[in-house]
C-alpha positions in Angstrom: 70.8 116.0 118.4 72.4 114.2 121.4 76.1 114.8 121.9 77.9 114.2 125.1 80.2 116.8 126.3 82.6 115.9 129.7 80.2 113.9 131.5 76.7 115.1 130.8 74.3 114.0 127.7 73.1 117.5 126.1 70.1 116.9 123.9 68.8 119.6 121.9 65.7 119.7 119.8 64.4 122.4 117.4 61.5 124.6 119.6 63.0 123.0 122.5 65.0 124.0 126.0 68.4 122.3 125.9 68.6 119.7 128.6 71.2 118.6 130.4 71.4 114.4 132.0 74.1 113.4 134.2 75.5 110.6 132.8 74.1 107.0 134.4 76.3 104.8 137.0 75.9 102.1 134.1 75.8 102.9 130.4 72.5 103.4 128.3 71.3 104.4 125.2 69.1 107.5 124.5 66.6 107.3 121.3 65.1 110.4 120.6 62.3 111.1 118.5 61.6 114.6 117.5 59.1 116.6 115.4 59.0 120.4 114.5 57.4 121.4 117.3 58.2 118.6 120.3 60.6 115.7 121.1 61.0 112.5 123.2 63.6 111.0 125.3 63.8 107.6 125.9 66.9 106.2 128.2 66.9 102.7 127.4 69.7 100.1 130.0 72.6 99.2 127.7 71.9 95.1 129.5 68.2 95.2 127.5 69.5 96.9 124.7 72.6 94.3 124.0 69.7 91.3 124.5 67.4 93.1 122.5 68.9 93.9 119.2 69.1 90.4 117.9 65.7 91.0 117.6 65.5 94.1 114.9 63.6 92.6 112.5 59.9 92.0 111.7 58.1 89.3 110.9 57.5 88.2 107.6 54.5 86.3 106.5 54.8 83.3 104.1 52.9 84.5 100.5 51.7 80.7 100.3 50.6 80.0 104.0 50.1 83.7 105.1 51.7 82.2 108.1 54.8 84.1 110.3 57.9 82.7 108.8 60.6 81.8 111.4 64.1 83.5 111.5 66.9 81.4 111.8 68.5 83.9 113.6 65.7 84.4 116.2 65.2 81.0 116.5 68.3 81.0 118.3 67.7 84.1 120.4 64.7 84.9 123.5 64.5 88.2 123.5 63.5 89.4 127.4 60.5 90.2 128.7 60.9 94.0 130.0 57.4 95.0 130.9 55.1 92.7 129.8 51.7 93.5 130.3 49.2 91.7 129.1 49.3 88.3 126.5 46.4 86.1 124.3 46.8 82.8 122.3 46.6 83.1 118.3 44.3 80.1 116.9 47.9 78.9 115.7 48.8 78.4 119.1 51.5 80.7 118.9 51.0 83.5 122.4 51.8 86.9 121.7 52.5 89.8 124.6 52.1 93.2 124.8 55.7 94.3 126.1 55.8 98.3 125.6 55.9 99.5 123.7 56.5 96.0 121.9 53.7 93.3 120.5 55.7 89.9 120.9 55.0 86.6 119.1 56.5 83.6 121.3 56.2 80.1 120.1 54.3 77.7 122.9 57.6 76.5 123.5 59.3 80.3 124.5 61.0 80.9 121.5 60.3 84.4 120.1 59.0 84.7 116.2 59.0 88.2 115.9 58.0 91.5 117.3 56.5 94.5 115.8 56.4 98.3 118.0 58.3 101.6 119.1 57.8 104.7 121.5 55.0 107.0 119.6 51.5 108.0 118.9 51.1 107.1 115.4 49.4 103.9 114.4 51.2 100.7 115.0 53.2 102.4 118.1 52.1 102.5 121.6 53.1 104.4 125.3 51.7 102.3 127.4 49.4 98.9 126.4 47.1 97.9 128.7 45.2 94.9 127.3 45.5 92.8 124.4 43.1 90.1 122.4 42.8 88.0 119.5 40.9 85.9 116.9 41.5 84.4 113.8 42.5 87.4 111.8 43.4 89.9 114.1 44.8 90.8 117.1 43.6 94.1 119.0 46.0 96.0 121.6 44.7 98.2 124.6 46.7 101.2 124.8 45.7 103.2 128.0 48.1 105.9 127.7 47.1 106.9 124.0 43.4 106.0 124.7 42.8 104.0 121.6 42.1 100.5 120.3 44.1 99.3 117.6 43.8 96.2 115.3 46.4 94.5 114.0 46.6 91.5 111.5 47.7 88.3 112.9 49.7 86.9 110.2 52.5 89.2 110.2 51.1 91.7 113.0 50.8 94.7 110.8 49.0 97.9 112.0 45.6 98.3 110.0 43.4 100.7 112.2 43.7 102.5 115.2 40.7 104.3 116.6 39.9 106.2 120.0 40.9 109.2 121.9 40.4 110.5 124.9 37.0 112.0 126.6 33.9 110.8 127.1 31.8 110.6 123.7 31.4 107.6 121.9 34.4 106.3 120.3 36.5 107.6 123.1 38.2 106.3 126.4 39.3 107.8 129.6 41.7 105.3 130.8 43.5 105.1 134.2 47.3 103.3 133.6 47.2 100.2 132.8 43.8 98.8 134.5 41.7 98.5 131.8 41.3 95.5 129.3 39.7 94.5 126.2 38.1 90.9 125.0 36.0 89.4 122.2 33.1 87.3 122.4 33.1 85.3 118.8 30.5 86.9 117.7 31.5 90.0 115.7 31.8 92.1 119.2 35.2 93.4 120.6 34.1 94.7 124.3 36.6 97.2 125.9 36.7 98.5 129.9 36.9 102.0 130.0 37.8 102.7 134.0 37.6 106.1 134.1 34.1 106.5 132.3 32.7 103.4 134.3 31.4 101.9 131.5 32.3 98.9 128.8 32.0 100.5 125.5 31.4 97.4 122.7 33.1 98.1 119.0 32.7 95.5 115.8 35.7 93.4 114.8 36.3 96.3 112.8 36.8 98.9 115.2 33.1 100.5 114.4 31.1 101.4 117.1 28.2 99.5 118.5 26.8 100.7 121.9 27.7 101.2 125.7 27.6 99.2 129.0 26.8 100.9 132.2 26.2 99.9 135.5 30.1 99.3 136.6 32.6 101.0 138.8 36.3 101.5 137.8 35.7 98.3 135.2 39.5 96.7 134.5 39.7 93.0 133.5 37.4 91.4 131.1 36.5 88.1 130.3 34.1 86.4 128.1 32.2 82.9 128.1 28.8 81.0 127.9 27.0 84.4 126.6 28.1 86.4 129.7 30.8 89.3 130.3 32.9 89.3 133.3 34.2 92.3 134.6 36.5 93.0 137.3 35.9 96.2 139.4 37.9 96.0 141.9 37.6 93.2 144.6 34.2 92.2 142.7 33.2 90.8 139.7 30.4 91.7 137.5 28.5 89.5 135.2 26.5 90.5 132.9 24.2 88.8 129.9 25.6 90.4 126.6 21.8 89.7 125.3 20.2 91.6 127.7 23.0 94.0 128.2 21.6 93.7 132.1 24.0 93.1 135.5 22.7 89.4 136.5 25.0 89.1 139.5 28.1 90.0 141.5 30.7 87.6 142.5 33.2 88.5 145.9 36.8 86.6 145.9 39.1 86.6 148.6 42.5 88.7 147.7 43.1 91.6 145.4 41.7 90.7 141.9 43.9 90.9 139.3 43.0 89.1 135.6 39.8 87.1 135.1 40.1 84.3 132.2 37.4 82.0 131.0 38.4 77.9 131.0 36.5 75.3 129.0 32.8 75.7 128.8 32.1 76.3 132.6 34.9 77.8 134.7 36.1 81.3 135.2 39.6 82.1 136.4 40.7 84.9 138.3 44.1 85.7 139.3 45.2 87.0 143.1 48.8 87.3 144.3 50.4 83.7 143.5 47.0 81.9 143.2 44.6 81.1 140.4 40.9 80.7 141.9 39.0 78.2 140.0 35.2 79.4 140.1 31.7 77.9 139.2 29.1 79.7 136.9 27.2 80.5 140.1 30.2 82.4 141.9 31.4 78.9 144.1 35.5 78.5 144.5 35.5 75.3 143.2 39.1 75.4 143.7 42.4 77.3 143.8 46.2 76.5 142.5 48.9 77.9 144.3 52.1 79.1 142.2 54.1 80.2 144.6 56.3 77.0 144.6 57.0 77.7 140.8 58.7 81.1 141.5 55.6 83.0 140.9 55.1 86.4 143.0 52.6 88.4 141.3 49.7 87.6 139.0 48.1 90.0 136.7 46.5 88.4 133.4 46.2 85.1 131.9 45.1 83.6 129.2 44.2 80.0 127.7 45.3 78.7 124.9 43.1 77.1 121.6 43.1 73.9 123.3 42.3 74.4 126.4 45.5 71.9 127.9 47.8 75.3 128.3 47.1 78.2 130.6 49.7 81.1 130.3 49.5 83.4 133.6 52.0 86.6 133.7 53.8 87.3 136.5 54.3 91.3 136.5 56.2 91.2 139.7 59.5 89.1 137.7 58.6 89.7 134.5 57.6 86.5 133.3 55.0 84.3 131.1 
């Protein structure tokens, strides 16, 4: 129950010790979600909240098409990016990203489609996402702070499995925040960095279990191209040969590494700062693009879209795409 008496916010929760918040210099919201035996407390700022709500609804899927249909009412509305974390391109060309504890479908063009997400455990809601990918049919989402993997469909986003917890068997993750990352590799393997186990642990496209990777330290972003994993750990990346499951080399950029991305049939990405460095299969900067000029601070993760014209880079730092 959340009541305010003079100027404080009392919440009180059924097995719980009454606490007392001073109200904020500017107004909020408090959702609480509460169980039996624990509750949450979520203060969200009454300027994201009034931008936000225009947005309540989710998607619905076309029975023909099985395609997202588009509100007419979100059409007109963007609703803001408040976190954003990471992003991937559906084969639609329609981008989607992971905005905790949100999953946001954009068109190309910026307008949002829909979004599915809330505060929670329970499949389909999410703490703190860390990574996110696609194909066809699904869309998987990272969550570090949970420590699980779960797959949602791509049509409409609904939750269909979650899997993971945390420790060290297999099945299970031991993330650190948000610097681990997930990717598939089109052929029926999902691979996911696990930092805190130093390892890559490879799942089906159906969330079953297939085998580890070893042989990395701290692992965070993942890419995938030409039969070879990329793996950031930190200011190195790792390739490996998915065939042989073996380390073939090590590649040293300039600048702290952020996301890695894999362009066309012969370029890897990798994002530092303000600057995409463009690099050869044999570890040569065969160039590098400078965003600074476009407003761009920070870099984290990127991603390309189906046709390989559009390469969406997020910019942590102002909260952009």
């Amino acid at each position: 129950r959340v009541h305010r008496a003079c100027e404080e916010w009392l919440f009180e929760g059924i097995g719980c010790t009454r606490l007392s918040l001073r109200e904020p210099s500017s107004p909020a919201f408090y959702l609480v979600r509460a169980t039996q035996y624990s509750a949450r407390l979520v203060c969200v700022p009454a300027p994201a909240f009034a931008l936000s709500h225009v947005c309540c609804a989710a998607p619905v899927a076309d029975p023909t098409t099985g395609q997202l249909q588009k509100s007419a009412e979100l059409s007109q509305q963007v609703k803001p990016l408040v976190n954003p974390v990471a992003l991937t391109t559906l084969p639609s060309g329609m981008l989607c990203v992971a905005d905790p504890p949100t999953l946001q479908c954009f068109e190309p063009t910026g307008m949002m489609v829909g979004y599915v997400g809330q505060v929670g455990t329970l499949i389909g809601q999410y703490t703190g996402m860390a990574g996110i990918t696609s194909d066809a049919e699904h869309i998987y989402v990272l969550d570090a702070h949970n420590h699980c993997v779960t797959m949602h469909r791509a049509t409409d986003m609904m939750p269909l499995k979650k899997i993971g917890s945390r420790g060290s068997g297999n099945g299970q993750f031991h993330h650190h925040n948000w610097g681990s990352d997930l990717v598939l590799d089109g052929q029926g393997r999902l691979y996911v960095s696990d930092c805190n186990n130093d390892r890559v642990s490879v799942f089906s496209t159906e969330l079953d279990f297939k085998y580890q990777l070893r042989g990395f330290s701290k692992p965070g972003s993942v890419a995938y191209g030409n039969s070879q994993l990329f793996v950031r750990c930190g200011g190195e990346i790792y390739v490996l040969n998915v065939n042989s499951r073996k380390v073939v080399r090590k590649m040293v950029v300039q600048g702290r590494l952020e996301g890695v991305a894999f362009f066309g049939t012969m370029h890897l990405l990798v994002t530092s700062a303000s600057k995409v460095d463009i690099i050869t299969p044999d570890g040569v900067v065969a160039g590098r693009v400078d965003l600074a000029d476009k407003g761009v601070k920070f870099l984290t993760r990127m991603c390309v879209d189906p046709t390989q014209t559009l390469l969406y880079v997020l910019d942590r730092q102002s909260r952009k795409v």
